[in-house]
PABA-21626 format. One record per atom (N, C-alpha, C): residue in one letter; y, z, x. Coordinates in steps of 0.2 Angstrom, whole numbers, plus 5000, padded with zeros to 4 digits. Atoms other than C-alpha are relative to their C-alpha. Layout:
<atoms>
aYZX/...
</atoms>
This chain:
<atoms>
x499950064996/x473447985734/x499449954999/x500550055001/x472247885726/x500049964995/x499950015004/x472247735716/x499349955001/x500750044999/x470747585713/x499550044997/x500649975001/x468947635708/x500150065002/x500049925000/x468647815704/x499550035009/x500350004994/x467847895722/x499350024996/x500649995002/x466047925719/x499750085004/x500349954998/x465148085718/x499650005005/x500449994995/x464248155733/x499049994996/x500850015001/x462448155722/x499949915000/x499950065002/x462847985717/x499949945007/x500350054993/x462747915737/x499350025004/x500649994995/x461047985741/x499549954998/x500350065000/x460347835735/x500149945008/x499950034995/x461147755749/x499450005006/x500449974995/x460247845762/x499449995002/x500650024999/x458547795759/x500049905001/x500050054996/x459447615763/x500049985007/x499750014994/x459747625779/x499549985007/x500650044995/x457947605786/x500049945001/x500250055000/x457847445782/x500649935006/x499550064996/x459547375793/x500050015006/x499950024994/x459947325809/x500849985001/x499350024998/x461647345818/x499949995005/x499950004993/x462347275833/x500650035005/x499449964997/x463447395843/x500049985006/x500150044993/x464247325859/x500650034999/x499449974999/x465447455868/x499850045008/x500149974993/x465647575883/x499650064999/x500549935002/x464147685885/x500050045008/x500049944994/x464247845896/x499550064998/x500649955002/x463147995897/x500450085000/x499649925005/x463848175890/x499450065007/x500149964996/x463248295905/x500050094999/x499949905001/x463148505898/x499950015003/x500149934998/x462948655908/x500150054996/x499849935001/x462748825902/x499850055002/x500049964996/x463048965909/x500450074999/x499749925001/x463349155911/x500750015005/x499649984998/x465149195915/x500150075000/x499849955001/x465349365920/x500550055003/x499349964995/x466649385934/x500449945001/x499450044999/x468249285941/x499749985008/x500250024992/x467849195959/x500850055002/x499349984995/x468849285973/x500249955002/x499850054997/x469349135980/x500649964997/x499450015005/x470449075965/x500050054993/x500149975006/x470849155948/x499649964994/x500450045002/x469449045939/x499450054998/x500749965001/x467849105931/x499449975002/x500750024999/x466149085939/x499550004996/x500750005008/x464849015929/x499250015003/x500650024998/x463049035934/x499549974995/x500350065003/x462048865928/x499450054997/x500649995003/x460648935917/x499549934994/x500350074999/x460248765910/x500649944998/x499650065003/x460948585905/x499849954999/x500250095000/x460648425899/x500449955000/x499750065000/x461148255897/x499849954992/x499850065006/x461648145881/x500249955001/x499750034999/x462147985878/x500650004996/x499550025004/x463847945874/x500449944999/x500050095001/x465147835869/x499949974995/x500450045002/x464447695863/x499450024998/x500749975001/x462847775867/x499950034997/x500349945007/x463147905853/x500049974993/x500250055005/x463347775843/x499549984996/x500950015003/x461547725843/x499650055000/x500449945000/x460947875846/x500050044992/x499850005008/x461747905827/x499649964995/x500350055005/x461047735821/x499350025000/x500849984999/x459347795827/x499750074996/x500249935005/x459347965819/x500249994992/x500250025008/x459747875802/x499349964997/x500750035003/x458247785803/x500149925000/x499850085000/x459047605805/x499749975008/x500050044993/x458847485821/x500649975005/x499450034995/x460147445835/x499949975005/x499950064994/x460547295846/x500450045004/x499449954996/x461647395860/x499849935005/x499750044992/x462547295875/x500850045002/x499549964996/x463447385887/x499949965005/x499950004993/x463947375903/x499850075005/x500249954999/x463347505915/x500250005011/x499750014994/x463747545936/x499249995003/x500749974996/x462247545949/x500050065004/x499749934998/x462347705950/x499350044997/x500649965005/x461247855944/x500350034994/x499749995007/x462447875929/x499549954996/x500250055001/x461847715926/x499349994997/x500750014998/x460047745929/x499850044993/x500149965007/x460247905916/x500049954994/x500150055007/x460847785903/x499649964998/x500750045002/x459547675904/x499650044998/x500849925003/x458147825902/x500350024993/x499849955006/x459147885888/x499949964993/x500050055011/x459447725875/x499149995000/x500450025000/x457647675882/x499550044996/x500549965002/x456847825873/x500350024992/x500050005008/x457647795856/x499849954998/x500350045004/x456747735842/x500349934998/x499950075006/x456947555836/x500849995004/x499450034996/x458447515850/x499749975006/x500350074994/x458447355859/x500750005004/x499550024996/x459647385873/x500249945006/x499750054995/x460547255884/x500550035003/x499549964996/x461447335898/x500049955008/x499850044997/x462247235910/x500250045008/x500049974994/x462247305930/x500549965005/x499350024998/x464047285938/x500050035007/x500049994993/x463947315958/x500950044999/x499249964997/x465647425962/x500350024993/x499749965008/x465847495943/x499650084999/x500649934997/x465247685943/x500150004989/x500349975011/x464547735923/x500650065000/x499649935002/x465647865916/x499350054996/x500549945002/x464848025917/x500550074996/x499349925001/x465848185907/x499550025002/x500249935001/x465248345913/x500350074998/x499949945003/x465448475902/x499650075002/x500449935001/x465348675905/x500250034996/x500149955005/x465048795893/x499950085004/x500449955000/x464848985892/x499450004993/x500749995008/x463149045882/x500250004993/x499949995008/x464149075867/x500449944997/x500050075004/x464548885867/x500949995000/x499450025000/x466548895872/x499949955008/x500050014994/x466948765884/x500750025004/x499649984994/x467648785901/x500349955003/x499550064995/x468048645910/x499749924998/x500250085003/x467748445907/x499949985010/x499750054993/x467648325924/x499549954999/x500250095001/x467448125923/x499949985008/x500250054995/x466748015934/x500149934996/x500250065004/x467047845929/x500749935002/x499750045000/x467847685930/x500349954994/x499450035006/x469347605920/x500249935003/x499650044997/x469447425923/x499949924996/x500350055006/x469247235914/x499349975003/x500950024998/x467447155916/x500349935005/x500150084996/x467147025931/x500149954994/x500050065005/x467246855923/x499249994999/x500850035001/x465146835926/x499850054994/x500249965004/x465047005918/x500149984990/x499850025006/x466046945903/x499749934997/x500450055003/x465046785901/x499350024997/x500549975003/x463446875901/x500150044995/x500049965004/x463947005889/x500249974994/x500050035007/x464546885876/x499549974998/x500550035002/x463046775877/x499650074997/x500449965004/x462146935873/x500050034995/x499749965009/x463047005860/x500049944996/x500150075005/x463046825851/x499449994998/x500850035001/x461146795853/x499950064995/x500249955003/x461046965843/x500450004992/x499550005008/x462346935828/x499549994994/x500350055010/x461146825816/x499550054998/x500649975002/x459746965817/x500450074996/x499749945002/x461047105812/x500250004995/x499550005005/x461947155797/x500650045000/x499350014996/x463447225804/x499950025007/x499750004992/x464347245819/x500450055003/x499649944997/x465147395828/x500249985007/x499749994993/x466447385843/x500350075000/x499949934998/x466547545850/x500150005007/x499449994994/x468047555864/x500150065003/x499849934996/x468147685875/x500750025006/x499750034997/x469447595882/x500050025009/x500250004995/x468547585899/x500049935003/x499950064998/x468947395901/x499549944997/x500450055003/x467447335894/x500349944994/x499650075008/x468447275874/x500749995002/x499450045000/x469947235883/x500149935002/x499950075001/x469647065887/x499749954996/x500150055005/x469146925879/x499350004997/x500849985004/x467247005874/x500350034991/x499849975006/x468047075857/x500049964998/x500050055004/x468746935850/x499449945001/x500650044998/x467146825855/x499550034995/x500549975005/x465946955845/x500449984992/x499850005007/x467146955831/x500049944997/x500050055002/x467246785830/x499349964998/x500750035001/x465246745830/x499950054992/x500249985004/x465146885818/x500349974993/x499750055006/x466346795806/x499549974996/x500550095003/x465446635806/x499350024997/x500549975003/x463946735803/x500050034993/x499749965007/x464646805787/x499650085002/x500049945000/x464446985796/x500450055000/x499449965001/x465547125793/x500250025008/x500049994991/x466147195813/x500750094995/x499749945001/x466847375810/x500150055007/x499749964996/x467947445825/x500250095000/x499749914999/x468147645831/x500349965010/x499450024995/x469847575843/x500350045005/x499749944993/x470747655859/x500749975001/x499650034995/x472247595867/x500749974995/x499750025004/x473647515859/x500149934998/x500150095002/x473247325859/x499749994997/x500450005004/x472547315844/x500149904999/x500050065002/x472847115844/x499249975002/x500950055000/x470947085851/x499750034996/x500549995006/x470247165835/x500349954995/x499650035006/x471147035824/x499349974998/x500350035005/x470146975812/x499350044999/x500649965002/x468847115810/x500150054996/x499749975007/x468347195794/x500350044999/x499849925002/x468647385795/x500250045009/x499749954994/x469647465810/x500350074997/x500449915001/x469247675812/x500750025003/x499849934997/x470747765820/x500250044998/x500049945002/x471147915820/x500950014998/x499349985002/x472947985816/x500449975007/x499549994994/x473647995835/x499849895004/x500450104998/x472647795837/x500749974996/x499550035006/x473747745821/x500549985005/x499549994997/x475247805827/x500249975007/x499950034991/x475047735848/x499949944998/x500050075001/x474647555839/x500549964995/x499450045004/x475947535826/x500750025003/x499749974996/x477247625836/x500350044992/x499849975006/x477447725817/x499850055001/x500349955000/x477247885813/x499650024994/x500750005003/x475747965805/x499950064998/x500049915001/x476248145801/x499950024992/x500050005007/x476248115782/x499549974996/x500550035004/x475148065769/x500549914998/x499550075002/x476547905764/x500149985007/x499950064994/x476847875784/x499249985002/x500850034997/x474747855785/x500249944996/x500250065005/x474747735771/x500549955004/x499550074999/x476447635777/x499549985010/x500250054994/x475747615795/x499349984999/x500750005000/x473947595790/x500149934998/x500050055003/x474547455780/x500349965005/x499850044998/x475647375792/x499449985007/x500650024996/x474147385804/x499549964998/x500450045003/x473047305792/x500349915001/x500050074998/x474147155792/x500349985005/x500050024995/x474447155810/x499449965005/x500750005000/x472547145812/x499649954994/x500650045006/x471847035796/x499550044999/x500849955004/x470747185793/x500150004992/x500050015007/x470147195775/x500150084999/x499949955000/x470247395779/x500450035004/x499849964993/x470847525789/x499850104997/x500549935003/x469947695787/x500350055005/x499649964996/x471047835795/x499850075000/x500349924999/x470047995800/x500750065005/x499349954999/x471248145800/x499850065001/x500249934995/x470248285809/x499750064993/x500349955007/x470248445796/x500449974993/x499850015008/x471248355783/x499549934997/x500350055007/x469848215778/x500349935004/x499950094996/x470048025781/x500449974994/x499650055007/x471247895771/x499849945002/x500550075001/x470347735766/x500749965000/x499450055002/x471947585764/x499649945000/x500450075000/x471147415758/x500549974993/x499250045002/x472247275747/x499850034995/x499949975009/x471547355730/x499950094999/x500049935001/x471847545734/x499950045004/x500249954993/x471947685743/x500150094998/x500249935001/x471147845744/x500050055007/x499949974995/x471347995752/x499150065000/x500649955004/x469648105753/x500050065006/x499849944997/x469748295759/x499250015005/x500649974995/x468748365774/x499550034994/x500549965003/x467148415769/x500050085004/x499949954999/x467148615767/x499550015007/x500549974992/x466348675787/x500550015004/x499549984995/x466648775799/x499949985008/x499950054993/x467148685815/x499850045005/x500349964995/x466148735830/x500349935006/x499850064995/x466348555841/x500149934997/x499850085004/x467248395836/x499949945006/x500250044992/x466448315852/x499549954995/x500250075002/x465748105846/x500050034992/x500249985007/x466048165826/x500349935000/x499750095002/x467047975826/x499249975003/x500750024999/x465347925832/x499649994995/x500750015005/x464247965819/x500449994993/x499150065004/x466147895806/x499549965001/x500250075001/x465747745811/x499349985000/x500650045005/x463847725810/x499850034994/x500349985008/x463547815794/x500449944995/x499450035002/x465247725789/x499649905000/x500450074999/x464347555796/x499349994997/x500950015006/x462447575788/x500149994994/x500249995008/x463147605771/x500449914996/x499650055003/x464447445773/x499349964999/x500550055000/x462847345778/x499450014996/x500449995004/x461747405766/x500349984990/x499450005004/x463347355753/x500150044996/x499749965002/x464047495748/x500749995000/x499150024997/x465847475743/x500350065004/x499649944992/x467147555757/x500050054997/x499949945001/x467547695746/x499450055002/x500449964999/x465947755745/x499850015006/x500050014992/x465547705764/x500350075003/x499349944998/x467047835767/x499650064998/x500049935003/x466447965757/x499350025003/x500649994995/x464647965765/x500250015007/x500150004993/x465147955783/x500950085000/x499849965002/x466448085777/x499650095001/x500549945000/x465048205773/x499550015008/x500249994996/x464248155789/x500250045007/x499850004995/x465548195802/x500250104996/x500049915000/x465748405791/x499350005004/x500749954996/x463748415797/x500249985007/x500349994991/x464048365816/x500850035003/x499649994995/x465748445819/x499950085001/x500749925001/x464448635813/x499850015006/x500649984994/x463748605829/x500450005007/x499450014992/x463948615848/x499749945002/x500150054994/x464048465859/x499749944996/x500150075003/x463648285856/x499250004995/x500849985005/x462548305840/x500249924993/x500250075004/x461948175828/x500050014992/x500249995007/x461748175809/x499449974998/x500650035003/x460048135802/x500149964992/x500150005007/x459448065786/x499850064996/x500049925002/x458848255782/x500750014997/x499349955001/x460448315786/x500549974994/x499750045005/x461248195775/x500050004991/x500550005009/x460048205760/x500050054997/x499949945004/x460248385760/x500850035000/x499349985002/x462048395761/x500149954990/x499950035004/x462148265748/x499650024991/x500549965007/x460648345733/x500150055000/x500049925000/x461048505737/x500850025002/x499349984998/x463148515738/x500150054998/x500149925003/x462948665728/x500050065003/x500349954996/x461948755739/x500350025009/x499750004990/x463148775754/x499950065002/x500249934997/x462648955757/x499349985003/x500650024995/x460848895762/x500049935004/x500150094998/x461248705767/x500450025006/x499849994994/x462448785780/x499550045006/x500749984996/x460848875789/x499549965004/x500450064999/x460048705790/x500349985008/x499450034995/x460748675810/x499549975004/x500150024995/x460148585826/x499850055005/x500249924996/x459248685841/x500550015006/x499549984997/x460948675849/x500350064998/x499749975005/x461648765836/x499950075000/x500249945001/x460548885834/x499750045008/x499849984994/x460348935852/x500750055001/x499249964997/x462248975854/x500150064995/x500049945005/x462049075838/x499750065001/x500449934998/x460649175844/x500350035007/x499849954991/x461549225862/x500550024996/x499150005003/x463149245850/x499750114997/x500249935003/x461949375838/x499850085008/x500349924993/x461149475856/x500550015003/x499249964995/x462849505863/x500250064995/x499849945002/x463049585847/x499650075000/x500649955000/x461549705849/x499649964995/x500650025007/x460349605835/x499549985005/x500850014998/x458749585839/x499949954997/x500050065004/x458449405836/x499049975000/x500950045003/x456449325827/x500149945000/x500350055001/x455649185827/x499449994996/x500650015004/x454349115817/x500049934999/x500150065001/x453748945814/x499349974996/x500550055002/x452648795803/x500149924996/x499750065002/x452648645794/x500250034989/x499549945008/x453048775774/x500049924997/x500150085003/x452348605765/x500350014995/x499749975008/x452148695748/x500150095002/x499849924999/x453048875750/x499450044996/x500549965005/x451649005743/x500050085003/x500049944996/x451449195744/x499950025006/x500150014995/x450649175761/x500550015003/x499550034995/x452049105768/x500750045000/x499649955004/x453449225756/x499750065007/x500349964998/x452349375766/x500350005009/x499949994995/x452449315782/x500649985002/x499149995000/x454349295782/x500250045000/x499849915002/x454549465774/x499950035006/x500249974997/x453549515787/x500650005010/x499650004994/x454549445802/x500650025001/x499249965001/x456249485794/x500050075002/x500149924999/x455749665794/x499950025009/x500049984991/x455449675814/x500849955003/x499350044992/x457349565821/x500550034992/x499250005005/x458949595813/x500149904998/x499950025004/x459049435812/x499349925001/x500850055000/x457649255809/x500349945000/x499850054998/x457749105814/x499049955000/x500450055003/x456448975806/x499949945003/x500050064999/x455748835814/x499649964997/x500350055001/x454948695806/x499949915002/x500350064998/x454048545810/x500249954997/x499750065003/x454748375807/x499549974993/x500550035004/x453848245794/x499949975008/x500450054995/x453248155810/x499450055001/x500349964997/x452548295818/x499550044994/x500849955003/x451448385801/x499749935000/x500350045001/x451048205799/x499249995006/x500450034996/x450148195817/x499550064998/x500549944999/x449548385815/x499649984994/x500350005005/x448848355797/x499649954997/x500450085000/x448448185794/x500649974995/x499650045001/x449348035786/x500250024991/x500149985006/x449348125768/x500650064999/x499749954999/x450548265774/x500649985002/x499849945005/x452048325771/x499949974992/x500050035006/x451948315752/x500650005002/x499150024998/x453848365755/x500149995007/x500050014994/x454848295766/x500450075005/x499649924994/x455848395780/x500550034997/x499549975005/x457348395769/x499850044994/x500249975006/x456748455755/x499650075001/x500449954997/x455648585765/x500650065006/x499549954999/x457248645775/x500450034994/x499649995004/x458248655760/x499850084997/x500249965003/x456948765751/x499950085003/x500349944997/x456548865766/x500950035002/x499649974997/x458448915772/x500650034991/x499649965006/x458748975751/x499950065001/x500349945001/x457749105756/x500350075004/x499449954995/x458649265760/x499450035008/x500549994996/x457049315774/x500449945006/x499950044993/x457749155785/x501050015000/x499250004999/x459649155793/x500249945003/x500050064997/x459248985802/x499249984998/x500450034999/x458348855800/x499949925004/x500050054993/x457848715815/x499549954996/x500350055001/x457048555811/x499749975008/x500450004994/x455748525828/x499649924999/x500550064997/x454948345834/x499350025002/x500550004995/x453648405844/x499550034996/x500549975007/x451948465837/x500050085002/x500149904998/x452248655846/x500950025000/x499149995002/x454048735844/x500150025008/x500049984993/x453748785863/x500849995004/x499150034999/x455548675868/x500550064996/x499649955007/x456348775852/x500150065003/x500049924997/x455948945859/x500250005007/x499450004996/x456448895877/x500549995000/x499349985000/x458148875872/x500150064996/x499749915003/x458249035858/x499750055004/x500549934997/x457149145867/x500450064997/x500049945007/x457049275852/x499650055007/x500349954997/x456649435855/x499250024997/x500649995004/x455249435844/x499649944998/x500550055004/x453849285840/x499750034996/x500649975007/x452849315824/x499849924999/x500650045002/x451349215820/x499550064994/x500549975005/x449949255806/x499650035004/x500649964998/x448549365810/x499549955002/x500450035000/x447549235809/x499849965005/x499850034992/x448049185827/x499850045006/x499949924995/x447649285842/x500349965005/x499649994994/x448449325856/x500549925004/x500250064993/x448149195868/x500149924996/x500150095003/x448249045855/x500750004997/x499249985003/x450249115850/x500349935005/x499550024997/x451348955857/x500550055002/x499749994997/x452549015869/x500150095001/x500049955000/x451949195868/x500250025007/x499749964994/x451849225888/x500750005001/x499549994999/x453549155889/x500450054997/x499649955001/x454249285878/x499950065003/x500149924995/x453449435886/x500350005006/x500050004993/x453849365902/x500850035002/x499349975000/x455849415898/x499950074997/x500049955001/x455349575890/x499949994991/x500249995007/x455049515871/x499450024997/x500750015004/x453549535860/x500049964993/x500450055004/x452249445851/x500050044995/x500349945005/x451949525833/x499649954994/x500750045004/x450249445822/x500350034994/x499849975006/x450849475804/x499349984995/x500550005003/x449649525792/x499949944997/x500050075004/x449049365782/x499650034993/x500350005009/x448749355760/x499649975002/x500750055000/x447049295759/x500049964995/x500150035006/x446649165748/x500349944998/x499350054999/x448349055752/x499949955006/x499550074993/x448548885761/x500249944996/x499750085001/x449348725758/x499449964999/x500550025000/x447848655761/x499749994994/x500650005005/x446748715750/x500349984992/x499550005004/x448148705736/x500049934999/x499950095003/x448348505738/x499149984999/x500850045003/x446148495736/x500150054995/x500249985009/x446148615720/x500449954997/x499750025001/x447448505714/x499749924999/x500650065001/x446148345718/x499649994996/x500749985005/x444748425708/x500249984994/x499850055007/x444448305693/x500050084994/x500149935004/x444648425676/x500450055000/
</atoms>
């Protein structure tokens, strides 16, 4: 099912990747905040036939729209965001939450008698959910609210290089704010690339690339969508219902179909095994949007946010794609036995409660594993041999940067979890922001922390925490003679 330009290998797009700092998108859609609980279900309530969960912890994401940015910002780009939001404490969350992403400029518009949508999702600890419940308002924007929010979104066109309308069809893109954006973006010669809801698709006319999915198709063109020939016929006829130049049809486990006027490609899921398809159109459309605005042709556009949306459907709960996670699916397609290791501290959380239900005794250990050296081989060994099974953390490039100085990492994080999760010694590998993994181990809480000897007791991060549930600290003997360190000044020395 393909004709046009041959599709482009996956090594062939990781040049993209290192595009993507340099752009700026302006997303303007319904942003809500993603609510988890998780908790130990061990008996049924008497009171109904239901299971009792007891909350053992939960956070809050944005979503939405708001995973939207929260995607552009873990690629490394910059985001205009304009929402609408309630005065509410949904509200107040979403504000705290875009406010604390990197390089996002939000405008968020405070609507008197509109409540934020909140989902609250429950989990049991091994990461199945339980039950869902919304809070939220479904309705069209005031006329003051739509005046302000076009102004906003316009004043932001000329600085961006493209445009994302992401509908959650919560009233915000149903009135006349869509076609408004897409028309400034026009004029501005910027691309505008729709992830659509509802079935009036006539207020996206005239934008470049509309995202839905199979059962979107199908509710918009009133066609069916169950075939490879009824995607392309209704894709096409949606294309010239719309004036899109594209229509990019994501189709769950079977992969996404590209249809545009010089050819149409079908590209197969990327090989992963599905854990939560919870915002995986989210991080579609912005990896799909970076690579347009960075000019990448659609195909390849497709085939990179393709690869994006197998690494965040791996994981649980509203998760993001990195430029890591990206760079090492894409250099290292070969290696999916260790590139599947590489996860999130959601990820690996659900796995280590998944391992101790089995009986495993679950390790820890952590650093920033710059240049791998027998040192470091050692004290792997070392920690494998005391858990069944290990769980590797490492330190972002941000963070050896602050520990070590402005000359550190020589590799980056990808290239540092890639080499670390070949190793048969790790079973996971976490990529950690902060300078102490302290966050990290209160969500795994291993049964075992390992540090070098060269550490005592009392200077172990999160050691009382482990003791305090019944695990142990263990100091692993250390090679003399080995560090990173000393390795990049021999390497100085003239001669």
């Amino acid at each position: 099912m393909t004709s046009g330009p041959e599709i482009p290998d996956l090594s062939a797009l990781a040049g993209l990747v290192g595009d993507f700092a340099g752009r700026r998108i302006l997303c303007v859609g319904d942003v809500m905040v993603d609510h988890s609980l998780y908790g130990e279900v061990k008996r049924l309530s008497p009171e109904a036939p239901v299971p009792v969960v007891r909350v053992t912890r939960e956070a809050s994401e944005l979503g939405g729209a708001g995973n939207v940015a929260r995607n552009i910002a873990a690629l490394g780009a910059s985001c205009a965001f304009v929402s609408i939001i309630g005065d509410d404490r949904g509200g107040q969350q979403a504000s705290e939450l875009l406010a604390k992403l990197p390089n996002t400029d939000p405008y968020l518009r405070v609507a008197r008698g509109r409540e934020t949508t909140i989902k609250n999702r429950f989990f049991s600890l091994d990461g199945h959910q339980l039950l869902r419940a919304d809070r939220e308002t479904v309705m069209p924007l005031a006329p003051a609210d739509l005046d302000d929010l076009r102004r906003a979104a316009a004043a932001e066109v000329a600085r961006c290089d493209a445009v994302i309308l992401s509908d959650y069809a919560k009233g915000m893109l149903t009135t006349g704010l869509a076609a408004a954006v897409i028309a400034a973006a026009r004029a501005a010669g910027k691309p505008v690339i729709v992830d659509p809801k509802g079935a009036g698709y006539e207020r996206y006319r005239g934008a470049t690339i509309i995202t839905p999915n199979r059962a979107e198709l199908a509710e918009a063109t009133g066609m069916k969508a169950d075939t490879d020939a009824a995607i392309i016929a209704a894709a096409q006829a949606l294309r010239g219902h719309t004036a899109a130049d594209a229509i990019l049809v994501t189709r769950s486990g079977e992969g996404m179909s590209l249809v545009t006027s010089s050819g149409v490609y079908h590209l197969p899921a990327e090989n992963r095994e599905v854990a939560d398809v919870t915002g995986a159109g989210d991080t579609v459309i912005a990896v799909f949007s970076l690579a347009v605005a960075s000019g990448a042709p659609l195909v390849a556009a497709a085939r990179l946010a393709n690869v994006a949306a197998g690494i965040v459907v791996g994981r649980q709960g509203t998760a993001v794609a990195t430029t890591g996670d990206l760079t090492a699916a894409l250099l290292h397609s070969g290696l999916t036995g260790a590139e599947g290791k590489i996860v999130d501290r959601a990820t690996a959380a659900a796995k280590a409660a998944d391992w101790r239900r089995q009986g495993l005794k679950v390790g820890f250990t952590n650093g920033c594993f710059d240049l791998l050296h027998p040192g470091h081989i050692s004290l792997l060994h070392q920690a494998r041999a005391a858990c069944d099974r290990l769980v590797v953390g490492l330190n972002s490039d941000a963070s050896v940067k602050r520990l070590k100085g402005e000359t550190r990492p020589v590799q980056n994080e990808s290239a540092r979890a890639t080499v670390m999760a070949s190793l048969a010694s790790a079973d996971l590998v976490v990529i950690f922001p902060e300078d102490t993994p302290l966050d990290l181990i209160k969500q795994l809480r291993p049964d075992v922390l390992v540090k070098g000897a060269d550490y005592t007791r009392d200077k172990v991060v999160g050691g009382d925490l482990v003791e305090s549930y019944g695990g142990r600290v263990l100091l692993a003997d250390v090679v003399p003679s080995f560090s990173t360190t000393a390795t990049i000044a021999s390497l100085k020395k003239p001669g």
